[in-house]
C-alpha positions in Angstrom: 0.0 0.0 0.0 1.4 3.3 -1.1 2.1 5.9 1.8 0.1 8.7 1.5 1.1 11.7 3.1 -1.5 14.9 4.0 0.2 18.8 3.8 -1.4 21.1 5.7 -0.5 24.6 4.8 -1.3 28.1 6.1 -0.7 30.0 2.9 -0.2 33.4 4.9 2.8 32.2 6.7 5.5 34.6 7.2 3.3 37.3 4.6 1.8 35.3 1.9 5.5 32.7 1.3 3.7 30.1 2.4 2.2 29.7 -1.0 4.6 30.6 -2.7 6.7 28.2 -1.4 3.7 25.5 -2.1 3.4 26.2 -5.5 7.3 26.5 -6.4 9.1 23.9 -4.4 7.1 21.4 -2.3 4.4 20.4 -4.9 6.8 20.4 -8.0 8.8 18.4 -5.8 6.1 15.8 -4.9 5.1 15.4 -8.2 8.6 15.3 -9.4 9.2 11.7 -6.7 5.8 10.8 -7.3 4.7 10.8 -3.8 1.3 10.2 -2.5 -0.5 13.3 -1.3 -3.4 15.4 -0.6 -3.1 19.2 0.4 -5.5 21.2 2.2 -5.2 24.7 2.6 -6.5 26.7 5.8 -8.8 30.2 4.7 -9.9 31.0 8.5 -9.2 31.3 11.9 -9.4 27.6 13.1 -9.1 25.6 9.4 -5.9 24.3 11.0 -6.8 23.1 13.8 -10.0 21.3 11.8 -8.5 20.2 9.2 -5.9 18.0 11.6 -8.5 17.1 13.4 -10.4 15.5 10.6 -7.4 13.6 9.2 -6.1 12.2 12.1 -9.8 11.0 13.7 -10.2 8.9 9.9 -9.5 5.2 10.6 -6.6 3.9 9.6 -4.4 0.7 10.5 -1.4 2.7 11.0 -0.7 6.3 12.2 -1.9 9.3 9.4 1.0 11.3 7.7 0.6 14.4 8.2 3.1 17.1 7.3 2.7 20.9 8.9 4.0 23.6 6.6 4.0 26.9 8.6 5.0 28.9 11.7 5.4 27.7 15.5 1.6 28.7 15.7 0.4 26.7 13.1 1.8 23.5 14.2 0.7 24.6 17.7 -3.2 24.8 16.2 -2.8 21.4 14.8 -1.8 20.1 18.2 -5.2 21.5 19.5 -6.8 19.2 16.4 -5.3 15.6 17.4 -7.7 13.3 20.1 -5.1 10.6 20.7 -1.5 11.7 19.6 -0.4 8.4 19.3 -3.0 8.0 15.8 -0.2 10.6 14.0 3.3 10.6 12.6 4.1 14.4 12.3 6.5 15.9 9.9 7.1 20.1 9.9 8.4 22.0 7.2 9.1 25.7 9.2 8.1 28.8 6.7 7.3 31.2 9.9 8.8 34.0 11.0 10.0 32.8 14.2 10.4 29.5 13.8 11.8 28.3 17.6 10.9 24.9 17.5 13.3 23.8 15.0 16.6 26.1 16.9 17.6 22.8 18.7 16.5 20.5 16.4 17.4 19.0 13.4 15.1 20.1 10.9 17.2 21.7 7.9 15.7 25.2 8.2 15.7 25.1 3.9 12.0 24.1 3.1 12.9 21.9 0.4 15.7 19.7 2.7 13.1 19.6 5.5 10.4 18.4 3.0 13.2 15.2 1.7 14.2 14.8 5.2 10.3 13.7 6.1 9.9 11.6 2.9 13.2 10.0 3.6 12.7 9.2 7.3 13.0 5.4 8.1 11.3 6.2 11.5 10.0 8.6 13.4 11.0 10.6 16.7 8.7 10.3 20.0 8.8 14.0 21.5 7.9 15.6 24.6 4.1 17.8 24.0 3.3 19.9 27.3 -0.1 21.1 27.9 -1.4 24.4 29.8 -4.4 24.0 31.8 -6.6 27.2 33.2 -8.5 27.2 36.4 -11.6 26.6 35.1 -10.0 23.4 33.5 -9.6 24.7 30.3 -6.3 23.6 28.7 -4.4 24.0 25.3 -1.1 22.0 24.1 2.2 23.4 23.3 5.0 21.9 21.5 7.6 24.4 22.3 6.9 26.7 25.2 4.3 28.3 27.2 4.6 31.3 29.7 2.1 33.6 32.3 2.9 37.8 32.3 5.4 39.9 30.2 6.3 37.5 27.7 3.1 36.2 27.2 1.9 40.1 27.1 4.7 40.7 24.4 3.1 38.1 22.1 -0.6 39.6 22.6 0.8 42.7 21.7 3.4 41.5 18.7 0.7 39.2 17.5 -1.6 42.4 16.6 1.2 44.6 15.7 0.8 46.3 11.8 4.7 46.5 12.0 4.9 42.1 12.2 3.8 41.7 9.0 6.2 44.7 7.0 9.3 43.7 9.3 8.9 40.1 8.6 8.6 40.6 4.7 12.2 42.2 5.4 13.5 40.0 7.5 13.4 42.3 10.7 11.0 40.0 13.0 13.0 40.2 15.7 12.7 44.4 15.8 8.8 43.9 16.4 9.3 41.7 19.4 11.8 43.5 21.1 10.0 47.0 20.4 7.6 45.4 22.3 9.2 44.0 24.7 10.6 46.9 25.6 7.7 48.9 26.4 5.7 46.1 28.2 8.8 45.9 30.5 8.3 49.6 31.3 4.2 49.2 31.6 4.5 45.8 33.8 3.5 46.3 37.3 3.9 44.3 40.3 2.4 41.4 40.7 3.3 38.4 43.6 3.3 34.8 42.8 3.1 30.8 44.6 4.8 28.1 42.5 4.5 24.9 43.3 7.2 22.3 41.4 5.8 18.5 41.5 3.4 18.8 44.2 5.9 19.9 46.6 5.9 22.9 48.8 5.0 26.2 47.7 7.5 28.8 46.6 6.6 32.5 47.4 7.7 35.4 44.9 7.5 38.8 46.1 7.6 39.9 42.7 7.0 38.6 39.3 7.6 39.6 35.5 6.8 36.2 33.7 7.3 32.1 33.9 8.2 30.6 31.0 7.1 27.2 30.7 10.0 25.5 28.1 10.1 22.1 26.2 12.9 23.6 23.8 15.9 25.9 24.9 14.0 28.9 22.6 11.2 31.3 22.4 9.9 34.5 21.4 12.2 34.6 18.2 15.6 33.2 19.8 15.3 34.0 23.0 17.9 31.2 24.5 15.2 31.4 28.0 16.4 27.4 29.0 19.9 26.7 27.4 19.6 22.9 29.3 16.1 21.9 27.8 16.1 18.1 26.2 12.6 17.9 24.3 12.7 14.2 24.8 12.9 14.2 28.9 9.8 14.4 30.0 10.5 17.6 31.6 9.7 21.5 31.7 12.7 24.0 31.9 11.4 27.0 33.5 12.9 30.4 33.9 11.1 32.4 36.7 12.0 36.0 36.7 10.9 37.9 39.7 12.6 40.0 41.7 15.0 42.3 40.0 14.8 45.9 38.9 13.8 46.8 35.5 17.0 48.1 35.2 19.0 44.7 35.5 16.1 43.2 33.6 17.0 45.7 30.9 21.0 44.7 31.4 19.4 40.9 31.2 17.2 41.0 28.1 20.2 41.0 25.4 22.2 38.3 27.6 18.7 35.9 27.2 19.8 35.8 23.4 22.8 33.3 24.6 21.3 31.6 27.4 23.7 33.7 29.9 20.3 35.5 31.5 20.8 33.2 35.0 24.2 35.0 36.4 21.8 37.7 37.3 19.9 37.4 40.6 16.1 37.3 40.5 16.5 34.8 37.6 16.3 31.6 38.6 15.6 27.9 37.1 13.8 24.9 37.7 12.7 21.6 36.2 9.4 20.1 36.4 7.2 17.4 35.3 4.5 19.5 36.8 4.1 22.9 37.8 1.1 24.8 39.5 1.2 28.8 39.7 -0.9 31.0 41.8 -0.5 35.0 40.8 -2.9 38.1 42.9 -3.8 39.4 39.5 -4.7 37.6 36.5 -2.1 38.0 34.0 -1.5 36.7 30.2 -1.0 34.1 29.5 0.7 32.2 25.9 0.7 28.9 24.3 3.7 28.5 21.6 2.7 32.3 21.3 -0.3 31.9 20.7 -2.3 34.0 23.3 -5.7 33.6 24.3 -6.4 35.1 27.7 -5.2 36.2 31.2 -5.4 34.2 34.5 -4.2 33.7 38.0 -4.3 30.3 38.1 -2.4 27.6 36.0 -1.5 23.9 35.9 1.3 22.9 33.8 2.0 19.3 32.7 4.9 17.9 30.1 3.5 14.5 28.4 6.9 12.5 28.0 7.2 11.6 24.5 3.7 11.5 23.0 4.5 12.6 19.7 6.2 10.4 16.9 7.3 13.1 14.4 9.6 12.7 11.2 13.1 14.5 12.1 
């Protein structure tokens, strides 16, 4: 039986290249080999997450192929579309902007290498998938990070920036997101925090600026937040920064690029399987960037390799 494998594709990633990319490389390409496939194409707001949804619930008597062509968000809405993870073999061609989830791993950053690297694969990869859940027990996946206040704040804000889109077609991302950062850092205001690390005793924080939540060592556009993070450990790096002047969190941001952020005091690291967080005022909250809403109170689990992918 001939393998057949299903491209999903967000043709506005990174400002309309996604098609392009589509239409000049990946399709000649599979027509070129003579591979198997079917394409669908998202138009609106939750087509992604649909559209993997409907694949991956079809019966079959082995795991659907199903290849993500996009940013970190749109494999992050395909996540949302997947019942039982164990039903899909996952292969991501990255044509976003950002594109952290693929910093530490080894998926060729070239579209058309990625795309030969999946159709080549002899087997696929088990990863680790973590999954943010809300007080009201609410909860969304992520693949590569998650985080509660100003990084989850910068991504509401960079997320409906009119600057994204013109600095990305230039290749000045970055600029947008540390614009941004910038002046949330100046508008952030105090807020105190509990953390509870694997059902063990709370840990009290006078003063918080934001959790990240990390399966892979980057976010936010190459941000370095957790330098030791293995995506295959069943554990969450987090990086808790809290009490520090905005000053030395000014001194700090650059250093974050490089994973040397934790010589500065107030910055401070932990590993989890499970984390619980308590804040006195709701605060943003982000899931692979993809931000959604403010709470106070979060559960955060990391699902030891539950997702076979192509890499």
């Amino acid at each position: 039986m001939k393998k057949t494998y299903h491209f999903i594709l967000n043709p506005v990633s990174r400002s309309g290249r996604g098609q392009k990319l589509w239409d000049t490389v990946i399709e000649p390409y599979l027509q070129a080999v003579q591979v198997s496939y079917e394409a669908h194409f998202s138009r609106e707001a939750g087509d992604i997450t649909r559209l993997t949804g409907e694949i991956a619930s079809a019966h079959s008597p082995e795991p659907h192929r199903i290849v993500i062509l996009g940013g970190d968000g749109t494999i992050d809405e395909a996540l949302q579309g997947i019942d039982d993870l164990s039903q899909v073999a996952l292969g991501y061609i990255p044509i976003g902007s950002g594109n952290d989830f693929t910093r530490d791993m080894p998926i060729p950053r070239d579209p058309l290498k990625a795309l030969k690297q999946i159709l080549e694969a002899e087997k696929t990869t088990a990863v680790d998938i973590g999954t943010t859940t809300y007080g009201d027990g609410s909860s969304h996946r992520f693949i590569v990070s998650s985080g509660i206040g100003f990084d989850a704040a910068v991504c509401e804000e960079t997320n409906r920036s009119e600057m994204k889109g013109f600095l990305n077609r230039i290749g000045l991302g970055k600029l947008t997101y540390l614009g941004i950062a910038l002046k949330q850092l100046f508008a952030s205001k105090a807020v105190s925090c509990q953390i509870r690390i694997d059902d063990g005793e709370p840990i009290s924080i006078r003063k918080i600026l934001f959790i990240a939540f990390m399966n892979h060592m980057y976010e936010g556009g190459g941000f370095k937040f957790a330098p030791r993070a293995d995506y295959r450990d069943g554990l969450l790096d987090l990086c808790v920064v809290g009490d520090l002047s905005k000053a030395l969190i000014l001194m700090a941001l650059p250093t974050a690029f490089i994973g040397k952020h934790y010589m500065f005091r107030g910055i401070t690291a932990y590993r989890a399987q499970k984390v619980e967080i308590r804040t006195s005022a709701p605060l943003w909250v982000h899931t692979d960037g993809e931000v959604a809403r403010r709470s106070d109170r979060l559960t955060v689990t990391c699902q030891r390799q539950a997702l076979h992918m192509y890499i």
